[in-house]
ZAMARGU-4260 file (C-alpha; in steps of 0.2 Angstrom, whole numbers, plus 5000, padded with zeros to 4 digits):
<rodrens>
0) 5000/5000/5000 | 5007/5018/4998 | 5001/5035/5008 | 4999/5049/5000 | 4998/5066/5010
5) 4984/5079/5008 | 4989/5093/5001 | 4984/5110/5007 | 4992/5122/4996 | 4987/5140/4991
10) 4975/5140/4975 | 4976/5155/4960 | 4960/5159/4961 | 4961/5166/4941 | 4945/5159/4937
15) 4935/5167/4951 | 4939/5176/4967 | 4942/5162/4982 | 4927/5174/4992 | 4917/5173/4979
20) 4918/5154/4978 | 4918/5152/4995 | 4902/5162/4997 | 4893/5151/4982 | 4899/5137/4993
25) 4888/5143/5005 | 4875/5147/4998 | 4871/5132/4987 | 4874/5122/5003 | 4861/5132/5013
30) 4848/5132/4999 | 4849/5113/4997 | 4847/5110/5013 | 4831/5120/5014 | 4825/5106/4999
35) 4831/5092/5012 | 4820/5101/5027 | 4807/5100/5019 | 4806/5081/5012 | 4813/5076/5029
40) 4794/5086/5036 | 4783/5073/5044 | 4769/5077/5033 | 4781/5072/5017 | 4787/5057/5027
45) 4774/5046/5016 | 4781/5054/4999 | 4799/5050/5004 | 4794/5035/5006 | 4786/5029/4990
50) 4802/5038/4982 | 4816/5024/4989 | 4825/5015/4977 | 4843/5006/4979 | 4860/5008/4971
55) 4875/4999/4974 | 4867/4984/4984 | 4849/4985/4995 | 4856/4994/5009 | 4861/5007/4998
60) 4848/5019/4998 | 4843/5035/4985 | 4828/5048/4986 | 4817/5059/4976 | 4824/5071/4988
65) 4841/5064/4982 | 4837/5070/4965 | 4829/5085/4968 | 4843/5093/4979 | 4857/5089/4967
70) 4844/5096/4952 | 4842/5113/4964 | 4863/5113/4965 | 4866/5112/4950 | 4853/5125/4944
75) 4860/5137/4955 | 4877/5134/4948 | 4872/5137/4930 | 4865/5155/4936 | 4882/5160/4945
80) 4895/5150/4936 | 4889/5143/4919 | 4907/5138/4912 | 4912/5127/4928 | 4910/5111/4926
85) 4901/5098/4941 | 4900/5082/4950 | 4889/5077/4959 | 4883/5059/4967 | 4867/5057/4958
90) 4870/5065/4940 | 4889/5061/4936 | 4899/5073/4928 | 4897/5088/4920 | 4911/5095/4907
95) 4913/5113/4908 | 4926/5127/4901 | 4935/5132/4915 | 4948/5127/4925 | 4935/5123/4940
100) 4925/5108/4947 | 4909/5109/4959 | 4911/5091/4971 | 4893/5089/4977 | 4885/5076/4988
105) 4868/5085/4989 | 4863/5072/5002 | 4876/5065/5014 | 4870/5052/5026 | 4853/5045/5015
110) 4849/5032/5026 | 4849/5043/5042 | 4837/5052/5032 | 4826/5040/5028 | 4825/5032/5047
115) 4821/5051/5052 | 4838/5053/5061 | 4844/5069/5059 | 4865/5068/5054 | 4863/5072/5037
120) 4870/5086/5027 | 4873/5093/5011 | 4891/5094/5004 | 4901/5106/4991 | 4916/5111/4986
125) 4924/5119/4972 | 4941/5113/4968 | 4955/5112/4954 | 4950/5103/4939 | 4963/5089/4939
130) 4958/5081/4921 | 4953/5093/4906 | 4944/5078/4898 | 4937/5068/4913 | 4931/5078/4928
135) 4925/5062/4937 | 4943/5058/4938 | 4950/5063/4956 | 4951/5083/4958 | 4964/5093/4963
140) 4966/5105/4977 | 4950/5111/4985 | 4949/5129/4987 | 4933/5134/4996 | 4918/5123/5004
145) 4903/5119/5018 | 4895/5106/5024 | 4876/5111/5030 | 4864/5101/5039 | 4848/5109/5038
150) 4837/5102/5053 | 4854/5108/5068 | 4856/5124/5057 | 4874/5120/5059 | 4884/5126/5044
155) 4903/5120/5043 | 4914/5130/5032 | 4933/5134/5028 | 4943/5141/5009 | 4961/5141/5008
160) 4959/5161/5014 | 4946/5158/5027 | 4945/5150/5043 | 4936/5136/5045 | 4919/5139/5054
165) 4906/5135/5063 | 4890/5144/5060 | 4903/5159/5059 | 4914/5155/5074 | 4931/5148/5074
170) 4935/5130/5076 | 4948/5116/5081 | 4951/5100/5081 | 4952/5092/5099 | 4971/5089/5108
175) 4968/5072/5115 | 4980/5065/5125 | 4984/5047/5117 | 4976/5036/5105 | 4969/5026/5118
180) 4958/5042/5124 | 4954/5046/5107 | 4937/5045/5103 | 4936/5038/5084 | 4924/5039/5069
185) 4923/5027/5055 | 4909/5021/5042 | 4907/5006/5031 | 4905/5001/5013 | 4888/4992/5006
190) 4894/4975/5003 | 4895/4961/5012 | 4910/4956/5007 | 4917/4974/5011 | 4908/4974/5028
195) 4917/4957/5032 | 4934/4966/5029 | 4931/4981/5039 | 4923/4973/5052 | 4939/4962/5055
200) 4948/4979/5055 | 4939/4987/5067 | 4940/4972/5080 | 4959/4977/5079 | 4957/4995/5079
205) 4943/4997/5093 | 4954/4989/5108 | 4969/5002/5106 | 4955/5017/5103 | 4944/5026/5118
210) 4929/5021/5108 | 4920/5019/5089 | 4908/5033/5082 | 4898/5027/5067 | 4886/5041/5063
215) 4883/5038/5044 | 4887/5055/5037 | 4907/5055/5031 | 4904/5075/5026 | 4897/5076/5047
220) 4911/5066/5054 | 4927/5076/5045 | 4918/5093/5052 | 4917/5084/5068 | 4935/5081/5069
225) 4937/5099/5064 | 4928/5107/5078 | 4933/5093/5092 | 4916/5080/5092 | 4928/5069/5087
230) 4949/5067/5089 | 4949/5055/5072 | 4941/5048/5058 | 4944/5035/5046 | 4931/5025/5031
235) 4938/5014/5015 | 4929/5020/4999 | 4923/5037/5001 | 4918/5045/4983 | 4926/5064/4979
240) 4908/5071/4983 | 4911/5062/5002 | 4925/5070/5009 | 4931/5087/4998 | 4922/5098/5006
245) 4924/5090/5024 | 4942/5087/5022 | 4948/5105/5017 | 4939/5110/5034 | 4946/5099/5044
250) 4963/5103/5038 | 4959/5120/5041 | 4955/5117/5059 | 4973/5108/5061 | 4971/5089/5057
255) 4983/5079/5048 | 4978/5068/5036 | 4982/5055/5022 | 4974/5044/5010 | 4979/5025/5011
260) 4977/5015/4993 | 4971/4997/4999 | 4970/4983/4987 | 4954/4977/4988 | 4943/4992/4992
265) 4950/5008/4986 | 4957/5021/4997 | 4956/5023/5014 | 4955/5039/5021 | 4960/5045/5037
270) 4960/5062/5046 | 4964/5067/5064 | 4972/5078/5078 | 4990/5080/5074 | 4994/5071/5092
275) 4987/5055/5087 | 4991/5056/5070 | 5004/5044/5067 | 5001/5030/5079 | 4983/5030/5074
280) 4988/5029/5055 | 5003/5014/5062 | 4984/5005/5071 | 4975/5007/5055 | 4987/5002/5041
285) 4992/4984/5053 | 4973/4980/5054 | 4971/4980/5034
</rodrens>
């Protein structure tokens, strides 16, 4: 396996101003989320409902709500920045002009949303783009994003000139004071075969660990390392749209991160305080 080191450098912000990003950031994330609220209403809980279907296996569940959030991003972007291109979880990619892509998970956490528990958010970034002729490809440095969950009114944001935030106050990540006092979030993929591996993994992992967080919103649990919920993270699989927005705010708050490349299900994807960094990224890697 090899590491590979977020990178958090400084972004040319030639094809638009990094405040203006930043402020489209938020507001797309804010009015999605209002979409979200009010699909996730008991009186549309009947609606939602009928609307289920599944992706990746059975336990892999997608929404109208789903669709009609990522339709409402996407609409918003063609208003206020037409020649960028997009990727989102539910539409693919779009192939713009500019040297800018739009990573959107317009509903993180779809089966907390279905079951009526409320850690879900809405995800977007706005990054580099890495490929010219394949924007799905991985992109590159992030430069502005928010994560937004609509029913706590909590909205997480950071760009590579602004502090990362918290419903406009200044987080950190936590300072733990060993791995073994860390309290530590993960998630898990939908197959079985993948949920066999990890739960092997984590029966390594969860002795040498304070205790395990799974709280089904990948966006939720890298903003909850950044403002102290949480001391570290980790999942296997995670998509673009999962982690660029969460990511760049969590390394804004201060924690360290890399992506680990695992043979069998894709990279790995760790973040946490800088104190228990390396011994937690030693714990993970020796449980693969």
């Amino acid at each position: 396996m090899t590491v590979r080191k977020m990178d958090n450098c400084h972004q040319d912000p030639s094809s638009g101003s990094t405040t203006e990003l930043y402020n489209i950031c938020i507001t797309v994330a804010t009015d999605v989320g209002a979409v979200l609220a009010d699909y996730f209403s008991p009186l549309n809980k009947a609606k939602l409902m009928k609307s289920i279907t599944t992706k990746t296996s059975p336990t892999d569940y997608a929404t109208e709500a789903d669709e009609k959030a990522e339709g409402r991003a996407r609409q918003i972007l063609r208003k206020l920045r037409p020649g960028d291109s997009v990727l989102g979880e539910e539409q693919g990619a779009q192939i713009g002009t500019t040297d800018l892509i739009w990573v959107i998970d317009p509903l993180d956490g779809t089966v907390n949303f279905v079951y009526g528990i409320d850690d879900f958010a809405v995800s977007v970034a706005v990054a580099e783009r890495k490929n010219a002729e394949n924007p799905d490809a991985a992109h590159g440095r992030v430069i502005a994003g928010a994560v937004y969950n609509p029913i706590k009114d909590e909205l997480f944001s950071a760009s590579v000139d602004q502090k990362p935030l918290l419903n406009g106050t200044e987080i950190n990540v936590s300072n733990p004071k060993s791995l073994e006092t860390s309290l530590v979030g993960t998630g898990f993929g939908y197959s079985r075969e993948r949920r066999d591996r990890q739960s092997l993994s984590l029966a390594k992992i969860l002795p040498r660990v304070r205790d395990i967080r799974r709280m089904g919103a990948a966006s939720l649990d890298l903003c909850s390392v950044a403002c102290g919920r949480l001391d570290a993270y980790y999942e296997v699989g995670l998509k673009p749209w999962d982690q660029a927005a969460g990511l760049l705010i969590a390394g804004a708050a201060g924690a360290k991160s890399s992506e680990i490349m695992t043979a069998e299900d894709g990279p790995l994807l760790l973040a946490a305080a800088p104190n228990v960094y390396e011994e937690l990224l030693t714990t993970v890697k020796s449980s693969l």
